[in-house]
C-alpha positions in Angstrom: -12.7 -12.0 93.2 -16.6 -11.7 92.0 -19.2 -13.5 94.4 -21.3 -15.9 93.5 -24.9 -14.7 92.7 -28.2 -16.8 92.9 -31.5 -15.8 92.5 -33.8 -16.0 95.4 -37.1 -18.1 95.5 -39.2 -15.0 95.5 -37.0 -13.7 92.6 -37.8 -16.9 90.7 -41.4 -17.3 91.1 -42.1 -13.9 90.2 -40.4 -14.4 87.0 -42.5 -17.3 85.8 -45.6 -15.6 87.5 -44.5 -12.6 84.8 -43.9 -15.0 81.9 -47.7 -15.1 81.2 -47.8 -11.4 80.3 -45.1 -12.2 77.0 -47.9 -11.7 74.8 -49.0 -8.4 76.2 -47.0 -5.7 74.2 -46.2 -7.5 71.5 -45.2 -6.2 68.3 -44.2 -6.9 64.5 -41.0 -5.5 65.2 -39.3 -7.9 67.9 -42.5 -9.9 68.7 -42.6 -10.9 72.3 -39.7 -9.2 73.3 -40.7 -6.4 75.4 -42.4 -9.1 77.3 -39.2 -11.4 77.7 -37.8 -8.0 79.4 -40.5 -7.8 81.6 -40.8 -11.2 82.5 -36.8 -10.7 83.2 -36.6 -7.4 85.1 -37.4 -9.4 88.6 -34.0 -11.1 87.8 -32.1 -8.1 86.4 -32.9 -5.7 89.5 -31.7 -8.6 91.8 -28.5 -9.4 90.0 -27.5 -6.2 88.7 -29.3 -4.0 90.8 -26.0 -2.4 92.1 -24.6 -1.8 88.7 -26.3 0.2 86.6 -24.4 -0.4 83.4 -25.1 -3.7 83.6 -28.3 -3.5 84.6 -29.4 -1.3 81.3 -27.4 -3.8 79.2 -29.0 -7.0 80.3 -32.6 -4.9 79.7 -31.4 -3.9 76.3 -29.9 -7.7 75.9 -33.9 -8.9 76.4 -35.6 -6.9 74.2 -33.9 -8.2 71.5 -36.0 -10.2 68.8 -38.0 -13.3 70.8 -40.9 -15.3 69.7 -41.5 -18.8 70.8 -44.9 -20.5 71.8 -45.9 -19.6 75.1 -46.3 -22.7 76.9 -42.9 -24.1 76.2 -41.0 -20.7 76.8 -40.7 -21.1 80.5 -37.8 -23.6 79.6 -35.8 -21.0 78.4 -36.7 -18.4 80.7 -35.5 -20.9 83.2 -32.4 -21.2 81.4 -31.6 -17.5 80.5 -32.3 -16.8 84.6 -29.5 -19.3 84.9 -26.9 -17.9 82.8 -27.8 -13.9 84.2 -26.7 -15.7 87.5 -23.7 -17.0 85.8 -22.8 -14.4 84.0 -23.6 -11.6 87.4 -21.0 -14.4 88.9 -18.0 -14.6 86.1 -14.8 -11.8 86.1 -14.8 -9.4 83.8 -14.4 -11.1 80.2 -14.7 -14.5 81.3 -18.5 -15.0 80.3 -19.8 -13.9 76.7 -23.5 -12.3 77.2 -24.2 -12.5 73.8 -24.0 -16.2 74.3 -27.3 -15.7 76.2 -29.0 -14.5 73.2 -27.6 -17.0 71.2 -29.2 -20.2 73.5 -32.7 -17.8 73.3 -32.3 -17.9 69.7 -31.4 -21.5 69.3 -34.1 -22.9 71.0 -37.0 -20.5 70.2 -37.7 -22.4 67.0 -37.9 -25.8 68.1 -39.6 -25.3 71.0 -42.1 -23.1 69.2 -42.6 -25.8 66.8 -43.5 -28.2 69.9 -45.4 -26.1 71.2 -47.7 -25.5 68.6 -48.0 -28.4 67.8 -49.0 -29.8 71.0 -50.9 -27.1 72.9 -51.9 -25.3 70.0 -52.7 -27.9 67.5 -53.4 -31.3 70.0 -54.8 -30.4 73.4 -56.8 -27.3 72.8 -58.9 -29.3 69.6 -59.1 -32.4 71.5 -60.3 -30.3 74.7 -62.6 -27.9 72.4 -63.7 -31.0 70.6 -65.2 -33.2 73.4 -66.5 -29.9 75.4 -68.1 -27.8 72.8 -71.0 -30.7 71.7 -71.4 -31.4 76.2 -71.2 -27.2 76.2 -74.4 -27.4 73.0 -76.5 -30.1 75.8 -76.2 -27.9 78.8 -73.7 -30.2 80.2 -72.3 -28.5 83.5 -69.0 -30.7 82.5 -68.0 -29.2 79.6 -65.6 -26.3 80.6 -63.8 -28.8 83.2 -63.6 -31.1 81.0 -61.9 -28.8 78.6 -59.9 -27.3 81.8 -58.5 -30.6 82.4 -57.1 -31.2 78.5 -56.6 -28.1 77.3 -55.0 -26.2 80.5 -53.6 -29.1 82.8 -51.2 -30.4 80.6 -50.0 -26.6 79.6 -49.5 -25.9 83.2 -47.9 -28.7 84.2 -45.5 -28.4 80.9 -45.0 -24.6 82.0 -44.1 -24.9 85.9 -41.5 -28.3 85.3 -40.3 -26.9 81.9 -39.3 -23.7 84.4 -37.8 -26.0 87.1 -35.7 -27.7 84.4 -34.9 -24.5 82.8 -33.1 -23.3 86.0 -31.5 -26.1 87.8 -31.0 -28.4 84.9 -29.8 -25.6 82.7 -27.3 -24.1 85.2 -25.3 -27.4 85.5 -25.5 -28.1 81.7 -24.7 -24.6 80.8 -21.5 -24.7 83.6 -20.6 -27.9 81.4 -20.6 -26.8 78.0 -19.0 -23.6 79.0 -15.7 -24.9 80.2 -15.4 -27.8 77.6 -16.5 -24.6 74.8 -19.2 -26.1 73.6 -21.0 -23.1 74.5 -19.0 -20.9 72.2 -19.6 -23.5 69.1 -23.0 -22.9 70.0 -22.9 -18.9 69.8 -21.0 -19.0 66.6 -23.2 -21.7 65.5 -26.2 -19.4 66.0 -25.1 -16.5 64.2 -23.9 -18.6 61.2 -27.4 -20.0 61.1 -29.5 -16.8 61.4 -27.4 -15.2 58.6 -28.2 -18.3 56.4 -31.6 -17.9 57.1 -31.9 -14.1 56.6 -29.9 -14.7 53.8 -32.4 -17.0 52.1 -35.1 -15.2 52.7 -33.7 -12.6 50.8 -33.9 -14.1 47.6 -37.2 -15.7 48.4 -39.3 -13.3 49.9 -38.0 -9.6 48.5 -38.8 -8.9 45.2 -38.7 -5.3 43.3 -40.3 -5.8 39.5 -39.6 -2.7 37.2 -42.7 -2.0 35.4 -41.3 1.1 33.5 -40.6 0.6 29.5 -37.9 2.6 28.2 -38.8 3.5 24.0 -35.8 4.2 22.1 -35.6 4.7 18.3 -39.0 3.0 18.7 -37.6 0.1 20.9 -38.5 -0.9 23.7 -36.7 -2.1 26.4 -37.8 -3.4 29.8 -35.6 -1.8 32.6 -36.0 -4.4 34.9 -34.2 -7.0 32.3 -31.4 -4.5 32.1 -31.1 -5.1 35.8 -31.7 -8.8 35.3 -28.7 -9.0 32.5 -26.5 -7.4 35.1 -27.1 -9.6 37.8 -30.5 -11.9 38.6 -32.7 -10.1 41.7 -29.8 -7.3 42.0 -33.1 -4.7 43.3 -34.0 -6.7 45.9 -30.6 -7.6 47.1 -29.5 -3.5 47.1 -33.2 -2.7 49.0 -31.9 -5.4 52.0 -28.8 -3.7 51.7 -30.2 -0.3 52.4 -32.3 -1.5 55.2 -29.5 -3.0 56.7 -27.8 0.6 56.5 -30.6 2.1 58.0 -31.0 0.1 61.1 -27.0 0.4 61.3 -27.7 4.2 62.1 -30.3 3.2 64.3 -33.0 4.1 62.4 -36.1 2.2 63.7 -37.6 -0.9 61.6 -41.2 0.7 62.4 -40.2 3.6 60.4 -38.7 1.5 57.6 -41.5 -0.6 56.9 -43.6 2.7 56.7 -40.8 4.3 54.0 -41.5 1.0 52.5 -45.2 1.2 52.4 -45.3 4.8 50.8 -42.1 4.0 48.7 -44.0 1.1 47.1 -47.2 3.1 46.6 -45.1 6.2 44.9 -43.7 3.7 42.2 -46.7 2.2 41.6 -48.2 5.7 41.1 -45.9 7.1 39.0 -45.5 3.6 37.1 -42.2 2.4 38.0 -43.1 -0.1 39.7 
């Protein structure tokens, strides 16, 4: 029978005390990922200290794609810390951790939306706005001022998000589990990010043949023989490839750069 594990205090508030370094290796690959994991590894070493297996696969589990605005993001840190306890808790194949990622992934977006639209968009030009023309008259108010508007709120938003995360997100998440909601949810998640990747296929990748083919005097444009065969066929066999490159584990980093050099050698040569 597996004992319950909880988190300690000290385990807890140095987790959100790390959450402020998300932003500090971030990159175009998995955004604020390697942060997440850091921000996380407090929590891993507690609960899966004794089981190295599953302490490398909840570090690999967190450096999986993540970017949400920072301010609201303690919310799900506070609710990811909850289901590591849950999960460091269950038997063996009674708790999905890819159901983990898939509550990340859910509420990224919307909270990322709220967040920049508040902290980002509200509070920081209202605060900027009322100090900056004190800051121009050598008014000693103006940086608490925008301290108070700016930065209280964020905090505030930040340390009770957290709270909520954790305590109100165990008991939710302990709910939706056994009435399997929380499955719905996972499978909901995945059906939505494939929608989404695939619509962004259609609108964002595009491949234009520029080469003319001249026979018997003719000319034909290659990229309409590809069009008569089937609309945006190019761009839909470059995803494919990608997606059979990252399969073998090549990285993204080094596709993007195959990219770069591929699009500059057809432009070259005039095929594209």
């Amino acid at each position: 029978m597996t004992t319950e594990k909880k988190l300690s205090k000290k385990t807890l508030r140095s987790v959100y005390l790390r959450h402020y370094q998300l932003l500090g290796c971030f990159n175009y690959e998995r955004q604020q990922s390697s942060g997440y994991a850091w921000t996380m590894m407090p929590a891993m070493r507690e609960l899966y200290g004794d089981n190295p297996a599953k302490m490398k696969e909840g570090v690999k589990r967190h450096l999986e794609f993540f970017n949400c605005a920072t301010t609201p993001s303690p919310f799900i840190i506070g609710i990811t810390c909850a289901m590591e306890e849950q999960y460091a808790s269950s038997e063996e194949g009674t708790f999905d951790p890819a159901s983990i990622n898939s509550v990340k992934t859910a509420l990224m977006g919307p909270l990322a939306a709220i967040g920049d639209s508040f902290f980002w968009g509200t509070f920081r030009v209202m605060g900027a706005g009322i100090a900056a023309p004190l800051a121009v008259q050598m008014n000693a108010l103006a940086p608490f001022i925008y301290f108070l508007i700016n930065f209280v709120p964020s905090t505030l938003v930040r340390v009770y998000g957290f709270k909520i995360g954790y305590t109100g997100g165990s008991a939710f998440l302990t709910r939706i589990s056994e009435d399997g909601t929380l499955n719905k949810l996972t499978e909901a998640a995945k059906i939505l990010g494939l929608v989404v990747v695939g619509a962004m296929i259609s609108s964002l990748v595009t491949v234009n043949l520029a080469a003319v083919l001249n026979i018997n005097g003719a000319e034909i444009s290659l990229q309409q023989i590809f069009d008569d065969i089937c609309p945006q066929l190019l761009p839909l066999l470059l995803c494919f490839a990608c997606y059979g490159l990252l399969q073998k584990k090549v990285s993204g980093t080094l596709i993007m750069v195959g990219l770069i050099v591929l699009g500059i050698l057809g432009v070259a040569v005039g095929l594209l």
